[in-house]
mmCIF file as gemmi writes it, N, C-alpha and C atoms, coordinates in Angstrom:
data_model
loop_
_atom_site.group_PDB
_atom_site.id
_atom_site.type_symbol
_atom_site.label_atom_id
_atom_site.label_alt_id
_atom_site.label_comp_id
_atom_site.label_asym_id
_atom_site.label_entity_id
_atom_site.label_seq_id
_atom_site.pdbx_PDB_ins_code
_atom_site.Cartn_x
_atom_site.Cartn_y
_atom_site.Cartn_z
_atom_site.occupancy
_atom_site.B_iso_or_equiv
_atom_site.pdbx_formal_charge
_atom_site.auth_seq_id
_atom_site.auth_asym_id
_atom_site.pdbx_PDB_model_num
ATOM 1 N N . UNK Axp A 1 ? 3.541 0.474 -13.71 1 0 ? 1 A 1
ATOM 2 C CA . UNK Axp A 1 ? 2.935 1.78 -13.855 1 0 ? 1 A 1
ATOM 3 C C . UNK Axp A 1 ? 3.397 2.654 -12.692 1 0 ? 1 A 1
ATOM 4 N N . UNK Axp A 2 ? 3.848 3.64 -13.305 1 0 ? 2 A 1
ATOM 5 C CA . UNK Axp A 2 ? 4.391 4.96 -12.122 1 0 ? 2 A 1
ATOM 6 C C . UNK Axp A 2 ? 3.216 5.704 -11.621 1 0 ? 2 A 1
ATOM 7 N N . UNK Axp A 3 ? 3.031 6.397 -10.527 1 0 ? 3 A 1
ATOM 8 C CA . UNK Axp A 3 ? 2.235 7.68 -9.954 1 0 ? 3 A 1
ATOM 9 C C . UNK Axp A 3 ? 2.004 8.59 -11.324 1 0 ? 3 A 1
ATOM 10 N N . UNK Axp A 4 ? 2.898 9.217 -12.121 1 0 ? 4 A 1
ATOM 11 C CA . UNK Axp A 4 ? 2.853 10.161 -13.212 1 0 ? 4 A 1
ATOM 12 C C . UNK Axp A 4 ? 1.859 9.344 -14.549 1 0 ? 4 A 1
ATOM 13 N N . UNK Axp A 5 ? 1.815 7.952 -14.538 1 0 ? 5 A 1
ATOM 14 C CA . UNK Axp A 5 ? 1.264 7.402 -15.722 1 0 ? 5 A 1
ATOM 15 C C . UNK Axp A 5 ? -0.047 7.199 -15.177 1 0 ? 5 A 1
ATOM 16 N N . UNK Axp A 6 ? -0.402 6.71 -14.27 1 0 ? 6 A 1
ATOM 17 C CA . UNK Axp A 6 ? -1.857 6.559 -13.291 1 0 ? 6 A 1
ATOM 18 C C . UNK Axp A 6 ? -2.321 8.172 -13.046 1 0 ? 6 A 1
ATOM 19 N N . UNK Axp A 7 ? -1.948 9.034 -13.074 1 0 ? 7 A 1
ATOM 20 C CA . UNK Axp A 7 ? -2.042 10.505 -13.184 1 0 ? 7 A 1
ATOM 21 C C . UNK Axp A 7 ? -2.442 10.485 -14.641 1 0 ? 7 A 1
ATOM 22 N N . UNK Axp A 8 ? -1.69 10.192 -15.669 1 0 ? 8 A 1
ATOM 23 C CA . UNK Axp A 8 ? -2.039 10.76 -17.031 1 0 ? 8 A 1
ATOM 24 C C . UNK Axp A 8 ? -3.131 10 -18.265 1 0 ? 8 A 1
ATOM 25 N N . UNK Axp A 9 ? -3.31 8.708 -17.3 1 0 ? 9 A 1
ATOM 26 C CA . UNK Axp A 9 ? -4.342 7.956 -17.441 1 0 ? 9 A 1
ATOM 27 C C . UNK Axp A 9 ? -5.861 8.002 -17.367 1 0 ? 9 A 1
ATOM 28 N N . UNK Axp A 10 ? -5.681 8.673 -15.753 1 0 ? 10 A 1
ATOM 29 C CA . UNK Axp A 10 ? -6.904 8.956 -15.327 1 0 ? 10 A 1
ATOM 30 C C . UNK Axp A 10 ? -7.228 10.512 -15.925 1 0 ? 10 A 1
ATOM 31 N N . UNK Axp A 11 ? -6.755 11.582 -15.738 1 0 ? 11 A 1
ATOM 32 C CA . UNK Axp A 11 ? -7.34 12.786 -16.4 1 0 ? 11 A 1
ATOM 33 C C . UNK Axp A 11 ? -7.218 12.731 -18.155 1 0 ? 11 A 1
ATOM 34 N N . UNK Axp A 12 ? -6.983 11.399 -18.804 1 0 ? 12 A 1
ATOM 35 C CA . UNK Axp A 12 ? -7.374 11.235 -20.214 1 0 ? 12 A 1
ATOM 36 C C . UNK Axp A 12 ? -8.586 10.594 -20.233 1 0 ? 12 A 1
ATOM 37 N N . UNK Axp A 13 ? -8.732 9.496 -19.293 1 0 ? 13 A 1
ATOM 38 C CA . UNK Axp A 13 ? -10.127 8.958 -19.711 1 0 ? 13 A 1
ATOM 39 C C . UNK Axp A 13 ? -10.903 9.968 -18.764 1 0 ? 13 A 1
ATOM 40 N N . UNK Axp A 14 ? -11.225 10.457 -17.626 1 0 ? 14 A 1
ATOM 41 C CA . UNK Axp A 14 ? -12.132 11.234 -17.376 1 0 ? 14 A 1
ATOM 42 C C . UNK Axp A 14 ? -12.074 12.604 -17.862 1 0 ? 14 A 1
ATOM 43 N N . UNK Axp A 15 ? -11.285 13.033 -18.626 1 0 ? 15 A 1
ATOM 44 C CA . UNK Axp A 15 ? -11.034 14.275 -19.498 1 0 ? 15 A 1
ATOM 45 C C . UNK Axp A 15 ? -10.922 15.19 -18.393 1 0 ? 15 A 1
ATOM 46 N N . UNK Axp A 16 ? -10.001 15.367 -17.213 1 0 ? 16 A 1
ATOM 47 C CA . UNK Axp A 16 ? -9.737 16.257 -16.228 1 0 ? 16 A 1
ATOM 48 C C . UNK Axp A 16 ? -8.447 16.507 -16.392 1 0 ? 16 A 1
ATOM 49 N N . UNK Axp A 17 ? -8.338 18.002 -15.508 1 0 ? 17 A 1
ATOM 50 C CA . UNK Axp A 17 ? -7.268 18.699 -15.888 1 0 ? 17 A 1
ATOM 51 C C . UNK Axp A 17 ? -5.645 17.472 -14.937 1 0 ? 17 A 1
ATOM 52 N N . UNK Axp A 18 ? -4.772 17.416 -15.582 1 0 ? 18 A 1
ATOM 53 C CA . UNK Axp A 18 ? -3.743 16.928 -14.879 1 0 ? 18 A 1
ATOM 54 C C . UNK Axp A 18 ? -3.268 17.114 -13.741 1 0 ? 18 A 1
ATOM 55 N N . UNK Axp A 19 ? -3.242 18.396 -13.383 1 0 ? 19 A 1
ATOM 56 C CA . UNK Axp A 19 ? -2.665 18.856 -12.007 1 0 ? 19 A 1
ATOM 57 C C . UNK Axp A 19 ? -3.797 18.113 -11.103 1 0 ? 19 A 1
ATOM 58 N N . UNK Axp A 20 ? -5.359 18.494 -11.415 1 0 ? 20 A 1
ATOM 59 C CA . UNK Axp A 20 ? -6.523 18.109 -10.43 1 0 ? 20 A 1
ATOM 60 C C . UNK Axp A 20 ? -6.74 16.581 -10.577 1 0 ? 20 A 1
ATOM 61 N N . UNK Axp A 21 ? -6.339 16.149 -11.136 1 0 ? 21 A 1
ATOM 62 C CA . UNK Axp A 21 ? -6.174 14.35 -10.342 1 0 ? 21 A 1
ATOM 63 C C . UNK Axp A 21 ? -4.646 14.083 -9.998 1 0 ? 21 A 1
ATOM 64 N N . UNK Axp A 22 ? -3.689 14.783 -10.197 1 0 ? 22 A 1
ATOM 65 C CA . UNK Axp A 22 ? -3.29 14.168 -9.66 1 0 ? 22 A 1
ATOM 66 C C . UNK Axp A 22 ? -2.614 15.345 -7.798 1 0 ? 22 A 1
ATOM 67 N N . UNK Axp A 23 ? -3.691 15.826 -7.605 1 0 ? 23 A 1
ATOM 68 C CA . UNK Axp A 23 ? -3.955 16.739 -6.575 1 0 ? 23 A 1
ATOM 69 C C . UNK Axp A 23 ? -4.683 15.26 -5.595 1 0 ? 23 A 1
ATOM 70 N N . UNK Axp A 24 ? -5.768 14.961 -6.557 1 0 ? 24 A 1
ATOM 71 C CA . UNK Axp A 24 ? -6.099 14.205 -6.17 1 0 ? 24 A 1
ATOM 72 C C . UNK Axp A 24 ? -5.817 12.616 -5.214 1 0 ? 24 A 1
ATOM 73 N N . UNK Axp A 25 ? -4.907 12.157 -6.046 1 0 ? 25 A 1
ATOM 74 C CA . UNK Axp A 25 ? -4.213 11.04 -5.84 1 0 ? 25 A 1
ATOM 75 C C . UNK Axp A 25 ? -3.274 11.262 -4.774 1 0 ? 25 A 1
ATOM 76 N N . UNK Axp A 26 ? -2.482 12.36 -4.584 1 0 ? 26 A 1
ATOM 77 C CA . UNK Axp A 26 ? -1.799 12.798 -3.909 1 0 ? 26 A 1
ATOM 78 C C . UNK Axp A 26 ? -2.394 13.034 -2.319 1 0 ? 26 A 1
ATOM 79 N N . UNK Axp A 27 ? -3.864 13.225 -2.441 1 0 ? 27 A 1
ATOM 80 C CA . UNK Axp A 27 ? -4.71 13.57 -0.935 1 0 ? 27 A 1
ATOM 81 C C . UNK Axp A 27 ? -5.462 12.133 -0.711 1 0 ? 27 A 1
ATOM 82 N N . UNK Axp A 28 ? -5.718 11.2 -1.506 1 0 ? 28 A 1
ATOM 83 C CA . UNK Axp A 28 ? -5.749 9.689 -1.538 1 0 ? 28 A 1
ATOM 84 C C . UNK Axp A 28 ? -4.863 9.214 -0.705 1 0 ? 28 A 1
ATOM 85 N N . UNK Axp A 29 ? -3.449 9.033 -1.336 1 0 ? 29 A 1
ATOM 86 C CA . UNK Axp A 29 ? -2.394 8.431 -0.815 1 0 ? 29 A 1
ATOM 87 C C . UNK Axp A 29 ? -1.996 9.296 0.937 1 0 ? 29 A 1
ATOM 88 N N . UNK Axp A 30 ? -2.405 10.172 0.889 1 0 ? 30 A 1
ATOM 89 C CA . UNK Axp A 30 ? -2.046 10.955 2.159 1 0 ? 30 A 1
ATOM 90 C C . UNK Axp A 30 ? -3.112 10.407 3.496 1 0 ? 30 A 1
ATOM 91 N N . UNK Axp A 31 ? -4.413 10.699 3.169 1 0 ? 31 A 1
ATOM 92 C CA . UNK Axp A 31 ? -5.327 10.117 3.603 1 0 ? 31 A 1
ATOM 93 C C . UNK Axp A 31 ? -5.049 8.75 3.969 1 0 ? 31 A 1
ATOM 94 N N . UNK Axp A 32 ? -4.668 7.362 3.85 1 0 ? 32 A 1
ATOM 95 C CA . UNK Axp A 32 ? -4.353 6.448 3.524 1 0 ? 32 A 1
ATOM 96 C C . UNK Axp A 32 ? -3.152 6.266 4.793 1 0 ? 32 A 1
ATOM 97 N N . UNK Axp A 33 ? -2.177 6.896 4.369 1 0 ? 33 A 1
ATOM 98 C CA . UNK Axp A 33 ? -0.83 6.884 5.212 1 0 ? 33 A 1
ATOM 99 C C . UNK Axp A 33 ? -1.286 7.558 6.706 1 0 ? 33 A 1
ATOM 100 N N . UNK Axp A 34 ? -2.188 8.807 6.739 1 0 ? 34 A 1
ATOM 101 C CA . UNK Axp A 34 ? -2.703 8.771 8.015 1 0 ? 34 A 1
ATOM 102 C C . UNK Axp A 34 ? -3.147 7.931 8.512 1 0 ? 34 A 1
ATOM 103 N N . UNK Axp A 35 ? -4.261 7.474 7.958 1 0 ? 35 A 1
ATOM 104 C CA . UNK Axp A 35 ? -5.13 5.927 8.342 1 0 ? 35 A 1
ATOM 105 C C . UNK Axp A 35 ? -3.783 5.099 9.311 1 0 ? 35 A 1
ATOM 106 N N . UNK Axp A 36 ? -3.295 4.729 8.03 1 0 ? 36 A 1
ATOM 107 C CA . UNK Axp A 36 ? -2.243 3.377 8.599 1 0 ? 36 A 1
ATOM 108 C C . UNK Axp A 36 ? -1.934 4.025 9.465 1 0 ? 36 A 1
ATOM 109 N N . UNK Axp A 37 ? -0.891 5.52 9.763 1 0 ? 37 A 1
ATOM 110 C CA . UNK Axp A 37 ? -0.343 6.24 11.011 1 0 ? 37 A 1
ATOM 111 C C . UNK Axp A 37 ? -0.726 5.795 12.393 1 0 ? 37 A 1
ATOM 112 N N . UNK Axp A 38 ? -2.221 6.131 12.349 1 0 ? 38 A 1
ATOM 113 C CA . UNK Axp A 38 ? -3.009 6.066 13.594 1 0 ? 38 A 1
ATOM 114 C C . UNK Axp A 38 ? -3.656 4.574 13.938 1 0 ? 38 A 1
ATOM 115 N N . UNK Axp A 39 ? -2.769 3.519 12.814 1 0 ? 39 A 1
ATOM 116 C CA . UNK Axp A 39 ? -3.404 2.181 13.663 1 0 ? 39 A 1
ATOM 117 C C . UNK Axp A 39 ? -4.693 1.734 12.61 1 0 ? 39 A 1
ATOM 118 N N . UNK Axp A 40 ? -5.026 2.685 11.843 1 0 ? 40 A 1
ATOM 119 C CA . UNK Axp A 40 ? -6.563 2.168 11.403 1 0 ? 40 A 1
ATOM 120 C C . UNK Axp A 40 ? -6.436 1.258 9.964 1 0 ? 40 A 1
ATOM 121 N N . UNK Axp A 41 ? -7.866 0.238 9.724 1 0 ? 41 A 1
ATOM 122 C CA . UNK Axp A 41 ? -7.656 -0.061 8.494 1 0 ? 41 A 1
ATOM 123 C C . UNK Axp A 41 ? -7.963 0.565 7.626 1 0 ? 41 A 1
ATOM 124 N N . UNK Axp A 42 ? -7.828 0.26 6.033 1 0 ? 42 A 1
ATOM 125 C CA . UNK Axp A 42 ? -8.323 1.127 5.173 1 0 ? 42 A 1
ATOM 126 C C . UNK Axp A 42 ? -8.495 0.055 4.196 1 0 ? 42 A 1
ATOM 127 N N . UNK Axp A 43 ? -10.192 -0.148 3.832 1 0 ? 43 A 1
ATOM 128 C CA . UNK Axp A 43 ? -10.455 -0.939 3.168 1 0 ? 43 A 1
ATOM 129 C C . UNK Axp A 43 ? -11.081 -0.299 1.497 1 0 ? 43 A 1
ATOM 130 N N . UNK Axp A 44 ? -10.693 -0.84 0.587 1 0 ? 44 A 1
ATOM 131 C CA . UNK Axp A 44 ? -11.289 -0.626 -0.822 1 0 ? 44 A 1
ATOM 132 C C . UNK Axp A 44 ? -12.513 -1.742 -1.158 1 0 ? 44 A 1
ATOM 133 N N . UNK Axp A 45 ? -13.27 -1.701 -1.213 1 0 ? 45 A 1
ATOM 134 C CA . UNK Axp A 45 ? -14.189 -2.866 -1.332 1 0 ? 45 A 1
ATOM 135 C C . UNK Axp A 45 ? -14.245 -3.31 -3.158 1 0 ? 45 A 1
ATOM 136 N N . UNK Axp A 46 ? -13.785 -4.288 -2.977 1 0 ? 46 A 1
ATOM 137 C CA . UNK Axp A 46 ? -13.29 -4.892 -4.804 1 0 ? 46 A 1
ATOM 138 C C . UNK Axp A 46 ? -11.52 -4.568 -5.075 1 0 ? 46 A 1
ATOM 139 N N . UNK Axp A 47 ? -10.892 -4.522 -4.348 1 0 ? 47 A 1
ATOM 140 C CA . UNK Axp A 47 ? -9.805 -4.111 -4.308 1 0 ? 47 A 1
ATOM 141 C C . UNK Axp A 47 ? -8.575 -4.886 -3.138 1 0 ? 47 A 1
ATOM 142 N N . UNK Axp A 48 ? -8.994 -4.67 -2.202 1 0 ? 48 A 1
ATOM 143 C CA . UNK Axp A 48 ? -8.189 -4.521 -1.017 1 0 ? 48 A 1
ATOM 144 C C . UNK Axp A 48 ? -8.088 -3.959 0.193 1 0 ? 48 A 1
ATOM 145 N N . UNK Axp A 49 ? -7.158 -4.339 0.871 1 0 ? 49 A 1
ATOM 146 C CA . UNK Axp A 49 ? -7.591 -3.758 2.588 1 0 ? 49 A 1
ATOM 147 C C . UNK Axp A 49 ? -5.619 -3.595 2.538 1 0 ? 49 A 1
ATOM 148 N N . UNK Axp A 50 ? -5.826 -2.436 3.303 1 0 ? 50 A 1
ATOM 149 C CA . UNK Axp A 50 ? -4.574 -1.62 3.923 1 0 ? 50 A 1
ATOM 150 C C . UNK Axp A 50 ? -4.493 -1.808 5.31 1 0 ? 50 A 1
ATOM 151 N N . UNK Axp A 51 ? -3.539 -2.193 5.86 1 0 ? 51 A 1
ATOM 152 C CA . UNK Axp A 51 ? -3.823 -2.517 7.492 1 0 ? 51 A 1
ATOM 153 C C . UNK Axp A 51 ? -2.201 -2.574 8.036 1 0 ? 51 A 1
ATOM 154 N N . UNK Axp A 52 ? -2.242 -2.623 9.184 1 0 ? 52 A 1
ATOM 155 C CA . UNK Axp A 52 ? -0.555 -2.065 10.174 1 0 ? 52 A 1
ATOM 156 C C . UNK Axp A 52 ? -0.606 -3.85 10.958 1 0 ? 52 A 1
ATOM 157 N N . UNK Axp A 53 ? 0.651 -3.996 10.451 1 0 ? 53 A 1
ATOM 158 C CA . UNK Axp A 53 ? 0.666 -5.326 11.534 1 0 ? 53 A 1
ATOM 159 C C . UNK Axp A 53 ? 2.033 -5.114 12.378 1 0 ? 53 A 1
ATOM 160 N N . UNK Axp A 54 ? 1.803 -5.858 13.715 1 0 ? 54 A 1
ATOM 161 C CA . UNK Axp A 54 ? 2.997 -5.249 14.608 1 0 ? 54 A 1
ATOM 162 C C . UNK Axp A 54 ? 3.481 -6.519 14.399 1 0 ? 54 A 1
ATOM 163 N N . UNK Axp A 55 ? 5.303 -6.138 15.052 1 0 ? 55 A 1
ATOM 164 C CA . UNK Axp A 55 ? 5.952 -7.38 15.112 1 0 ? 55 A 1
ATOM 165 C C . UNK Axp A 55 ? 6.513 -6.888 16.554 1 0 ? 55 A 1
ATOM 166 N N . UNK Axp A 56 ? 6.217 -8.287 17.574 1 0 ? 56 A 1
ATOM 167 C CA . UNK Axp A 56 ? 7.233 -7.582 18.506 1 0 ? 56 A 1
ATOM 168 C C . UNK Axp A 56 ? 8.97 -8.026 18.648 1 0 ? 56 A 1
ATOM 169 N N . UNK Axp A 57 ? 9.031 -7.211 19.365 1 0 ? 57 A 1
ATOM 170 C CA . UNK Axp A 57 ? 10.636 -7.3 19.883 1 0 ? 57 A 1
ATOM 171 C C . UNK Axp A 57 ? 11.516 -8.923 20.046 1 0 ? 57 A 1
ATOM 172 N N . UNK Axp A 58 ? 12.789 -9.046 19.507 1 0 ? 58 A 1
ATOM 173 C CA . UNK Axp A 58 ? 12.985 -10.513 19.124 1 0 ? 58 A 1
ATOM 174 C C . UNK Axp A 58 ? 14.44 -10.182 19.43 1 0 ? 58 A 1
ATOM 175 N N . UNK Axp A 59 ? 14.81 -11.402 19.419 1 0 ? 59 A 1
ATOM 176 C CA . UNK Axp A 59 ? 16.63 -11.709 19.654 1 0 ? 59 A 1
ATOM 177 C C . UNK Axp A 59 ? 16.977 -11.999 18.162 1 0 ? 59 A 1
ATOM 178 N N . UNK Axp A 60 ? 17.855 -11.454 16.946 1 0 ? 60 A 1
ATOM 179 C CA . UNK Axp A 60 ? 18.272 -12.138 15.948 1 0 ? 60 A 1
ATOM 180 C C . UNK Axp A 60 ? 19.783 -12.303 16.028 1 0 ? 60 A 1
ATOM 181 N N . UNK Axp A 61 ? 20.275 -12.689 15.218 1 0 ? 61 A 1
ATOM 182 C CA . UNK Axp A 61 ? 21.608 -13.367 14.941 1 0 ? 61 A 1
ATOM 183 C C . UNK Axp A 61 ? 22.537 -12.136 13.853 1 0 ? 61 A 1
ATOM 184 N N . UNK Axp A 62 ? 23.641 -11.587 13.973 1 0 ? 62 A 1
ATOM 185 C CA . UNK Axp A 62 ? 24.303 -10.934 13.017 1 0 ? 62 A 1
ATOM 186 C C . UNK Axp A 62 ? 25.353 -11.674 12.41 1 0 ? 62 A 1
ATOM 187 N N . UNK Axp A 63 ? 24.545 -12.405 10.987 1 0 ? 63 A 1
ATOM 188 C CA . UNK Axp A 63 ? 25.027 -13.797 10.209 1 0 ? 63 A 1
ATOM 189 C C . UNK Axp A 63 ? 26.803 -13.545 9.669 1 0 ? 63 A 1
ATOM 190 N N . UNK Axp A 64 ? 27.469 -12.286 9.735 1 0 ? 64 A 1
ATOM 191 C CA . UNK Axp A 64 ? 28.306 -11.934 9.526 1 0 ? 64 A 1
ATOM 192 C C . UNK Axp A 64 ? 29.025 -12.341 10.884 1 0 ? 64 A 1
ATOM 193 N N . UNK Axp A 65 ? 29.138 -11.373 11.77 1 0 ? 65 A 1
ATOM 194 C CA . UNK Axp A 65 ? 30.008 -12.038 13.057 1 0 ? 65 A 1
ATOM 195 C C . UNK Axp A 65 ? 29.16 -12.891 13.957 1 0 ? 65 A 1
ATOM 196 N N . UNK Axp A 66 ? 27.912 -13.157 13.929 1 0 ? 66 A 1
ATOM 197 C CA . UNK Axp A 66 ? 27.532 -14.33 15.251 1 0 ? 66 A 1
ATOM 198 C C . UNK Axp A 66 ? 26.982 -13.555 16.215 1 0 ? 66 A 1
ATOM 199 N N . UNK Axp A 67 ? 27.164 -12.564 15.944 1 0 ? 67 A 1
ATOM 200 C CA . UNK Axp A 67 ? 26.883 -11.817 17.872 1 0 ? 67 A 1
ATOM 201 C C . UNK Axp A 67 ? 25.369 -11.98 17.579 1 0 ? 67 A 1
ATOM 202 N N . UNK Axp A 68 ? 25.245 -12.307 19.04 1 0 ? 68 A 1
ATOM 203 C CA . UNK Axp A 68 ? 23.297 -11.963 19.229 1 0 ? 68 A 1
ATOM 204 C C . UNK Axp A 68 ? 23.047 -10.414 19.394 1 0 ? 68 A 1
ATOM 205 N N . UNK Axp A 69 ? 22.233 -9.815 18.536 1 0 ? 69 A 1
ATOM 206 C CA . UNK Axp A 69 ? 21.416 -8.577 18.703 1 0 ? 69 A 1
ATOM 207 C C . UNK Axp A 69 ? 19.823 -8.847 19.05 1 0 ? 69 A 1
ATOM 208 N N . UNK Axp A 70 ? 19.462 -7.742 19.594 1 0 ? 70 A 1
ATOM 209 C CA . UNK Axp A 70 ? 18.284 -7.274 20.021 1 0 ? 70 A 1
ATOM 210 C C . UNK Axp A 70 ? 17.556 -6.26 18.752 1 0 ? 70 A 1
ATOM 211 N N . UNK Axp A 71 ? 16.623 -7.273 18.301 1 0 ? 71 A 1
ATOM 212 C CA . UNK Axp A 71 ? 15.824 -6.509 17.201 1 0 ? 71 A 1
ATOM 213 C C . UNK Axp A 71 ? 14.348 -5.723 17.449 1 0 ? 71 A 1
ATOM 214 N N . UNK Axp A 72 ? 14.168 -4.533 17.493 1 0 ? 72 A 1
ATOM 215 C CA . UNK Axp A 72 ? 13.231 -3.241 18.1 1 0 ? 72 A 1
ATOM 216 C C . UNK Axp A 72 ? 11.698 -4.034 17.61 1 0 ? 72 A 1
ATOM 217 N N . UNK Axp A 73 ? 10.64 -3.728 18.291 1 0 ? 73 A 1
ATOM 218 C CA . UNK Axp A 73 ? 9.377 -4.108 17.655 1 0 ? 73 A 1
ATOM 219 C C . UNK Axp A 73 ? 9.241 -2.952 16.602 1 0 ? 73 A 1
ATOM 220 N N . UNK Axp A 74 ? 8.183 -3.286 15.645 1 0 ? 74 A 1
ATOM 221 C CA . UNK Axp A 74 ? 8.163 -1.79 14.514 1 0 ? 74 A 1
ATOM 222 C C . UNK Axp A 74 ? 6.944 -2.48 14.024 1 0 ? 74 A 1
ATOM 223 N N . UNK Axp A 75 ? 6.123 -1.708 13.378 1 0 ? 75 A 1
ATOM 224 C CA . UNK Axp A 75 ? 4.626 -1.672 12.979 1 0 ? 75 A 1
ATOM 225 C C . UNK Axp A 75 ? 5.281 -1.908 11.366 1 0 ? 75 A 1
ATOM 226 N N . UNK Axp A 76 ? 4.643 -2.852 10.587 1 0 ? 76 A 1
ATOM 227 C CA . UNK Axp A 76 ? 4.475 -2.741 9.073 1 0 ? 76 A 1
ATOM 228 C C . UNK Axp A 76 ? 3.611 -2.449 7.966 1 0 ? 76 A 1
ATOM 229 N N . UNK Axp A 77 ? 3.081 -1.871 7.435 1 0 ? 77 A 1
ATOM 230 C CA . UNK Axp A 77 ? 2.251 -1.777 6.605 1 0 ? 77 A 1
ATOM 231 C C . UNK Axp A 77 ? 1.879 -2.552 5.759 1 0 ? 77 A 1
ATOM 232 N N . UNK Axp A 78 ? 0.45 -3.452 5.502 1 0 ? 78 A 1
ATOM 233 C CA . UNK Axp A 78 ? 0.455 -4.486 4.781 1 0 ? 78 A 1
ATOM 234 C C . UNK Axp A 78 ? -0.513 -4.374 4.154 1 0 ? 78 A 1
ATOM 235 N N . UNK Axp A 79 ? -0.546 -5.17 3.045 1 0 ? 79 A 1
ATOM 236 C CA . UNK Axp A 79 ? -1.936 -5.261 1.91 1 0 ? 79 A 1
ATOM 237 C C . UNK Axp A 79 ? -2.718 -6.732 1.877 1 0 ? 79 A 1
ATOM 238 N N . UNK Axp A 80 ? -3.967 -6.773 1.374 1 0 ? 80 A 1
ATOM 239 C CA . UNK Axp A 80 ? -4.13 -7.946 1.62 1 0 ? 80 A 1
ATOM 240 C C . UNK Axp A 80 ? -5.035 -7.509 0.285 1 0 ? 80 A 1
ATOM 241 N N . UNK Axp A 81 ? -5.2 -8.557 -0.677 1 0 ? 81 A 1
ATOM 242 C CA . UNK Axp A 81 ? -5.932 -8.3 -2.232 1 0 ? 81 A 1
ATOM 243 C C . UNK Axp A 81 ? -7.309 -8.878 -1.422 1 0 ? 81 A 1
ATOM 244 N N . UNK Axp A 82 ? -8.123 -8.066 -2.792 1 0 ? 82 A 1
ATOM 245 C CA . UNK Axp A 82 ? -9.727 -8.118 -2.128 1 0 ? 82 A 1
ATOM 246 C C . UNK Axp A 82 ? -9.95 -9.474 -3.215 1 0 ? 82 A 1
ATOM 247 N N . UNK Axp A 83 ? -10.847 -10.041 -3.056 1 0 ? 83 A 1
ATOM 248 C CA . UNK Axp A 83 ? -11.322 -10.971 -4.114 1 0 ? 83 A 1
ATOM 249 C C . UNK Axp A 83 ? -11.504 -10.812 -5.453 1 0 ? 83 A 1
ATOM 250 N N . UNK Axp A 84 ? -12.13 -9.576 -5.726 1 0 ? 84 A 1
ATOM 251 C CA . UNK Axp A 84 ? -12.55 -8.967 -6.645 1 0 ? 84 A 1
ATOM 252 C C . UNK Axp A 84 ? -11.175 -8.942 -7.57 1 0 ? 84 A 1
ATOM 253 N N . UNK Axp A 85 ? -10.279 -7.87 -6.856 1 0 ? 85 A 1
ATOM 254 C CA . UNK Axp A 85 ? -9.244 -7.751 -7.67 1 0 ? 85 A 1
ATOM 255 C C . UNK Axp A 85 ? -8.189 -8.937 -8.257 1 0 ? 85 A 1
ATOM 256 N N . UNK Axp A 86 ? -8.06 -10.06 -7.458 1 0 ? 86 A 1
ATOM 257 C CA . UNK Axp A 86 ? -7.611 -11.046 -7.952 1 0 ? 86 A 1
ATOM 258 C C . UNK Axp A 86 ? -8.406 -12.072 -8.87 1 0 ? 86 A 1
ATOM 259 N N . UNK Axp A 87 ? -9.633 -12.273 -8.908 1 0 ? 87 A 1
ATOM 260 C CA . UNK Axp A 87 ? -10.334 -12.851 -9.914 1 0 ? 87 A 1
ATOM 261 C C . UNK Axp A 87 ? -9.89 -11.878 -11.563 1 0 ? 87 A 1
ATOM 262 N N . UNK Axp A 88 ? -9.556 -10.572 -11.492 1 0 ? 88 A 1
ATOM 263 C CA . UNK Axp A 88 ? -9.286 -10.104 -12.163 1 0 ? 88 A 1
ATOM 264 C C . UNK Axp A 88 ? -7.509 -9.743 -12.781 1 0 ? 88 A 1
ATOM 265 N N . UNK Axp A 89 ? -6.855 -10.191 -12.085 1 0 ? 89 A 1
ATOM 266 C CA . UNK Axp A 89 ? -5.687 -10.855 -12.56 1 0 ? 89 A 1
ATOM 267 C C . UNK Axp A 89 ? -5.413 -12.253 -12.93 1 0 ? 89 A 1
ATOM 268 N N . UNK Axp A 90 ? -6.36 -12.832 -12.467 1 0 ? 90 A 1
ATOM 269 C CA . UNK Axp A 90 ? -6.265 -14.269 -12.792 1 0 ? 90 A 1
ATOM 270 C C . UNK Axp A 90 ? -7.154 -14.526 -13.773 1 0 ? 90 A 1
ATOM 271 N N . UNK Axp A 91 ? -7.928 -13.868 -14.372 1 0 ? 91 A 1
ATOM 272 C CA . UNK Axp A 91 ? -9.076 -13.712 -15.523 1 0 ? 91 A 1
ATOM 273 C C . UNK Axp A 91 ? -8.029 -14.408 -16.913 1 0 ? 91 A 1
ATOM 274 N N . UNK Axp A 92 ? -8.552 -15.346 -17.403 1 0 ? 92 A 1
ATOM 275 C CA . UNK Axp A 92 ? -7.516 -15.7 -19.119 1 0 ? 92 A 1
ATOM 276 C C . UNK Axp A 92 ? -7.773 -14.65 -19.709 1 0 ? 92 A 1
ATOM 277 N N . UNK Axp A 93 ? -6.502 -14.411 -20.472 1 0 ? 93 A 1
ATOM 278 C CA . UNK Axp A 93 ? -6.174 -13.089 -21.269 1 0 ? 93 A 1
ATOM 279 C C . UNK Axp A 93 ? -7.033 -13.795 -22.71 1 0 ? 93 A 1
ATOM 280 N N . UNK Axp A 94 ? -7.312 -12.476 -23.369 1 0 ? 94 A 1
ATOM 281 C CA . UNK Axp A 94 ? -8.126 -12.842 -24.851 1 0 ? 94 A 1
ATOM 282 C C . UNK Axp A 94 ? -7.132 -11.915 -25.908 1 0 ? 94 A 1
């Protein structure tokens, strides 16, 4: 499912105008990416948790020529499924 189909989904079943959810979704996802920005978590309760994990700074290998490089620390953005939502993928289909 794309952004445009989760857009045309939601203002069919809640009978809202298209542009205003997906105005919506758009200040969701923004909201969200600040969160992570500034370090913070962002939890959905029945869903999931949004959270920044650091990696630090490491020596790797460049598997092509051998040379040792120096690999930068960098923050990642990670998900972690809530319970809820995985009991519900794992639910038997009918």
């Amino acid at each position: 499912m794309k952004k445009s189909d989760l857009v045309d989904l939601v203002a069919q079943q809640k009978n809202l105008p298209r542009q205003q959810v997906e105005d919506t979704i758009d200040s969701l996802l923004d909201a969200v990416g600040d969160a992570l920005g500034k370090g913070e978590r962002v939890d959905f309760r029945g869903f999931g948790a949004f959270a920044v994990r650091e990696s630090a700074a490491r020596s790797g290998r460049n598997p092509r020529t051998g040379e040792t490089i120096q690999i930068a620390a960098r923050k990642t953005p990670t998900f972690k499924v809530g319970k809820e939502l995985k009991d519900r993928v794992n639910r038997p289909s009918t």
